[in-house]
N, C-alpha and C positions, 0 to 999 in steps of 0.2 A: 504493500500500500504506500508507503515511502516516498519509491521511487515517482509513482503518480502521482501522487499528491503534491511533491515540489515541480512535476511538470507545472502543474496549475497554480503554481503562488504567483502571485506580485504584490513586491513591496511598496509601500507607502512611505511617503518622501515628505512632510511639511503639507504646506495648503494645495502644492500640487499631487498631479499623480503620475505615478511612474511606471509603465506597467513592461516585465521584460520580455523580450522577444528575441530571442537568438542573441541571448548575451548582451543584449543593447539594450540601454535604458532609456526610454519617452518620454519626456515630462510632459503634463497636458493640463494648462493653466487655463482656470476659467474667471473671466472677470463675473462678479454680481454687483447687487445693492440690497445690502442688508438695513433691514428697519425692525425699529423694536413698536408694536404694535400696542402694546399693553404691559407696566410693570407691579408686580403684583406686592401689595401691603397688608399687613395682619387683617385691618376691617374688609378689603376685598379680597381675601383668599392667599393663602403662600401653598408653597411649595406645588407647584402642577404637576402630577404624575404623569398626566394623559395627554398625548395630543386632544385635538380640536376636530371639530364636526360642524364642517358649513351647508345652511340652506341652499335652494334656489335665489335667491337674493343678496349670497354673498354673505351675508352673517353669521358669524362665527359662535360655536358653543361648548363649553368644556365644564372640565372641573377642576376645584382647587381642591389638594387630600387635605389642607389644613387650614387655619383662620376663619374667618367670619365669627360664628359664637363661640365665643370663652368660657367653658364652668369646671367645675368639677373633675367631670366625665371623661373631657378634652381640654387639659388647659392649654395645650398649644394651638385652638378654635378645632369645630368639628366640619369644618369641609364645606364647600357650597359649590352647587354650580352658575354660570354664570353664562350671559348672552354679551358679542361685542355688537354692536351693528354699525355698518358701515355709510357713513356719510360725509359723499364725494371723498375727500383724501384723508378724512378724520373715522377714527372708531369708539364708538359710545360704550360705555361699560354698563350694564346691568345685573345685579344679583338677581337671579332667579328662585333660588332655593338656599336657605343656609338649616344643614342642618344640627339640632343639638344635642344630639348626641342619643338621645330612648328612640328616635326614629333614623338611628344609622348615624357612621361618623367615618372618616377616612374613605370619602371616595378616590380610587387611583384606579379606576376607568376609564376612559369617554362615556359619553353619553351617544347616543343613536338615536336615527328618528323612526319611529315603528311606521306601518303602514298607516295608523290613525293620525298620523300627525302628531302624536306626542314622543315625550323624551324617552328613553332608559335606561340604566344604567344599575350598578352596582357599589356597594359600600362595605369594606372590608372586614370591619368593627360596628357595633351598633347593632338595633330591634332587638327582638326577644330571645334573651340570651348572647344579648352581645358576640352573636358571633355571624355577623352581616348578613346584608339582604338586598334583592333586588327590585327597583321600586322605578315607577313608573310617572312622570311629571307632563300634569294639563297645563295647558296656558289659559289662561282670565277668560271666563267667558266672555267679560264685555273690555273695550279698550278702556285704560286707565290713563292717566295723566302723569306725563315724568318717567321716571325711569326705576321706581320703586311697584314694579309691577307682580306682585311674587306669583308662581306656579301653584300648583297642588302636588302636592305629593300624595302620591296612593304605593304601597309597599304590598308589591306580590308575591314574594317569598322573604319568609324571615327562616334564617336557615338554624338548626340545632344539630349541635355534635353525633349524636350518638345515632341520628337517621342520613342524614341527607349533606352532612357537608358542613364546612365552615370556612369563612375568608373568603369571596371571591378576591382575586391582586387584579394584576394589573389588566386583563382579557377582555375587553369588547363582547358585546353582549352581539347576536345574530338572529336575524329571522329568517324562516323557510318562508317558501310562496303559500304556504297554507296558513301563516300568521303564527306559527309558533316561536319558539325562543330557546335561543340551545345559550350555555355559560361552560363555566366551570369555576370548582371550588379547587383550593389550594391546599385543604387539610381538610378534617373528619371523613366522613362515610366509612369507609373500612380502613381509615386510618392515614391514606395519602391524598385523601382529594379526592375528585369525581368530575364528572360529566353528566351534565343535568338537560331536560327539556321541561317544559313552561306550556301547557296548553290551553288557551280559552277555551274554557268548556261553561255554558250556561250564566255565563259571568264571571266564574271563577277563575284562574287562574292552578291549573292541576299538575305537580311536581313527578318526574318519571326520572326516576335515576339512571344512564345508559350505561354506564362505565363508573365500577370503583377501583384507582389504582391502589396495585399493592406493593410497591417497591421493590417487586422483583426485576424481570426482563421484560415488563409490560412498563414501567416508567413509576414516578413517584413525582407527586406536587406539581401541575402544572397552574404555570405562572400568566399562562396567556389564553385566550379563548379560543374556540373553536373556528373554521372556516367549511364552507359547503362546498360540492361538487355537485353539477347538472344532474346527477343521480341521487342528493340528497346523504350522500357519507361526507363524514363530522372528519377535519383532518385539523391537530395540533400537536406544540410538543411541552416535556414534560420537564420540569428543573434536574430532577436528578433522578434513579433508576439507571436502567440498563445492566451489563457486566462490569461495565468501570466508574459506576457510578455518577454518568457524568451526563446525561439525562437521553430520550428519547426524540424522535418522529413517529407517530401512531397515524394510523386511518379507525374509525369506528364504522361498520357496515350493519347495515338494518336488514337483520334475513330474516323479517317477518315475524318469528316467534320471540326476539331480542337483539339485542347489538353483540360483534363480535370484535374486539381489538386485533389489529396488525401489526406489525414493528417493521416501518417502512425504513429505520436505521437508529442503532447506536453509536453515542460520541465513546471515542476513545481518547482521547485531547489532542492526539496531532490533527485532528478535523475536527477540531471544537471543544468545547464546554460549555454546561448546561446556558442551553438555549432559552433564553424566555421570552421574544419576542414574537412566537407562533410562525407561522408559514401563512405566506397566498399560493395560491394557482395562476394558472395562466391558462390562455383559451387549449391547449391541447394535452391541458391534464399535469402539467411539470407541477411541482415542489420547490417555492422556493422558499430560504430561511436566512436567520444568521443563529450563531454560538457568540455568549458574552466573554466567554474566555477561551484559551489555548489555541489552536493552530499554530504552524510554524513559526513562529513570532512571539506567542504569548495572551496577544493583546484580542482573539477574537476572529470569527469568520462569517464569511458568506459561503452559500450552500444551494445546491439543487439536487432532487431527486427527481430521476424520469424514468416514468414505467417501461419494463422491457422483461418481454417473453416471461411475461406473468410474477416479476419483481420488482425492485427497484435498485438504478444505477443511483450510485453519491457522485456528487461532481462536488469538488472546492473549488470554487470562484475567485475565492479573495482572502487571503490573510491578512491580516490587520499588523501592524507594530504591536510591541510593548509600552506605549507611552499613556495605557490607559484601557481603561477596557471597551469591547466591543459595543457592538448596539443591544440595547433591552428593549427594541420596539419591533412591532409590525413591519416590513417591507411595504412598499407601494411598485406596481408598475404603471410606466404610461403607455399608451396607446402605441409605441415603438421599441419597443421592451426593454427598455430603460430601466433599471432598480433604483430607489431612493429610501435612503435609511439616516437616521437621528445615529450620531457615535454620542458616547456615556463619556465627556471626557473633560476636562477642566475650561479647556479651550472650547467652545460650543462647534459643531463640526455637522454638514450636514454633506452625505456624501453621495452623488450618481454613481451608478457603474450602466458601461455601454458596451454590448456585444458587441463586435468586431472579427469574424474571419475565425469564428471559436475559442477567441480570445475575448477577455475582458477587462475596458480602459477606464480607471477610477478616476474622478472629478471632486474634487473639494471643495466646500462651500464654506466659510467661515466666517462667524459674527464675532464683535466685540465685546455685546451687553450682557448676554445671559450665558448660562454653560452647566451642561449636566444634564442633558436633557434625557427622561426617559420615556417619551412621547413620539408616535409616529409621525412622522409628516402626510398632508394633503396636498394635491396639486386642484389649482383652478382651472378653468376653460383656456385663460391665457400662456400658462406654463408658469406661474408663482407659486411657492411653495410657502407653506405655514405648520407651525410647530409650537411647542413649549419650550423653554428651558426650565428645569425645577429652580434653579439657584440664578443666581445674578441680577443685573439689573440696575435701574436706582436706588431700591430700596434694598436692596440683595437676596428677594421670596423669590425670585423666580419672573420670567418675561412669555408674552405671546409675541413671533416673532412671524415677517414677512421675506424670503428672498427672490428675488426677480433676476433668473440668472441671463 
């Protein structure tokens, strides 16, 4: 495996990128403009886990895991989320929901927009039994005045240890075209976490557990949510499990009378370590991910799996440096199969990779304000890119950032 695996490294060089090719080194400098969009203060929210989830009109929506109400329960605030909206070259701040702490606290989610038009999302700590829930926020029936407009919160699972799970982290909540809702829990069910579905039934909201990990070779703890395929199989991966501990790639398939786990690949660290920023697809079924830690380097990788003759191929994409760790977020593709991923790194660092001839040529994007982001990026209609930083900033909670590369 070695010897493949350093066929496919390229090293990372500073803000550029260098990718090798017959012993020669490329460098590939991209100019941007980075803007800091929003900088985040104890009363409106610190520390952003999650990236951001924009409308059709361009308005931005997230969560803060910390600040807004102070008690007790959270005294460093219990989390809120919040709407930016955009007007002409200015963005408005809005608290939507703060919550304090008996109805959920530490959201390090996103939020999504259901089919109904409203929010959801997840809260790691908090409701009954403090051990998180997923809940679900209206907007005001009628227009209110200013910008103090709050949501409704309604909480459709409150989860309890010893049945169904506890902790959702950092994973995106998902809907099927039937209007259900797939998550994941990070700890309880049988001990390592699980994989849950959500289904309106009668008004209710009805809890199906799919998958409980057990720390064997089927994975443990997963840190990120789930993703769909046109057939409706749940693919994510897992912080830690496997043989070397050092976390999984699963598929979940629905053969009618329940769900049955796969192991589409285990990290061994020269191709990674535990993965928590989940996997997307791409239109012909690939896999693609990163590792926050190991590959060649130390510092983290990128990854693809592609089905073949009833398996699946690892391809490494990309070895990171040591100079900090990998990405803990989601991937995004654009429409020319582009990858765009958040690095976890003092320096705030937003990175492309672009196929090329079976090769692939890293691009670095780099702000000044924020850093540490462990939030995915979205891209607009235009090619603008938007993010979190957890830390930095003016105040130093953390920033919503725009780059226009």
């Amino acid at each position: 495996m070695a010897s493949s695996l350093r066929n496919r490294i390229f090293h990372w060089a500073s803000i550029a990128c260098v990718s090798i090719i017959g012993g020669l080194t490329q460098p590939v400098a991209q100019a941007q403009t980075y803007t800091t969009i929003f900088n985040f203060d104890t009363p409106v929210g610190t520390l952003p886990a999650a990236g951001v989830t924009m409308d059709q009109h361009g308005n931005l929506y997230g969560t803060a895991s910390q600040g807004g109400v102070l008690n007790q329960a959270c005294p460093n605030g219990c989390g809120l989320v919040y709407k930016l909206t955009r007007q002409g070259s200015n963005w408005i701040y809005s608290p939507l929901y703060k919550f304090n702490g008996t109805d959920g606290f530490l959201p390090q989610s996103r939020v999504i927009f259901g089919p109904d038009g409203n929010l959801y999302g997840t809260t790691t700590y908090g409701g009954t039994g403090n051990n998180g829930e997923v809940y679900q926020l209206r907007p005001p029936a009628h227009a209110c005045a200013g910008v103090q407009c709050p949501w409704t919160l309604n909480v459709l699972r409150a989860f309890n240890r010893s049945g169904d799970g506890t902790n959702p982290w950092f994973g995106d909540l998902v809907f099927d075209a039937a209007g259900n809702l797939y998550g994941t829990t990070k700890n309880g069910g049988a001990g390592f976490g699980n994989v849950f579905e959500l289904s309106p039934i009668n008004g209710q909201w009805v809890e199906t557990i799919l998958y409980n990990f057990r720390a064997g070779s089927d994975g443990a703890n997963p840190e990120s949510g789930v993703v769909l395929d046109s057939a409706g199989n749940l693919y994510g991966t897992t912080y830690l499990g496997g043989p070397a501990n050092h976390g999984t790639v699963y598929k979940l398939t629905n053969t009618g009378s329940g769900w049955t786990e796969s192991i589409l690949h285990t990290f061994l660290a020269l191709d990674g370590s535990y993965p928590i920023g989940g996997v997307i697809l791409d239109s012909s079924g690939n896999v693609y991910g990163t590792a926050q830690n190991g590959g060649m380097f130390g510092g983290g990788t990128v990854f693809e799996l592609t089905p073949e003759d009833g398996g699946w191929t690892f391809n490494l994409l990309y070895s990171f440096n040591n100079e900090g760790e990998g990405s803990q977020a989601a991937m995004i593709m654009d429409a020319a199969g582009n990858l765009y991923a958040t690095l976890f790194r003092p320096n705030l660092e937003v990175v492309r990779l672009t196929p090329s001839v079976g090769q692939w040529t890293i691009t670095g994007f780099v702000g000044g304000a924020g850093n540490t982001p462990y939030g995915s990026v979205i891209l607009d209609g235009s090619g603008n890119l938007y993010s979190t930083s957890s830390m930095g900033g003016s105040h130093s909670h953390g920033t919503v950032f725009e780059v226009t590369p």
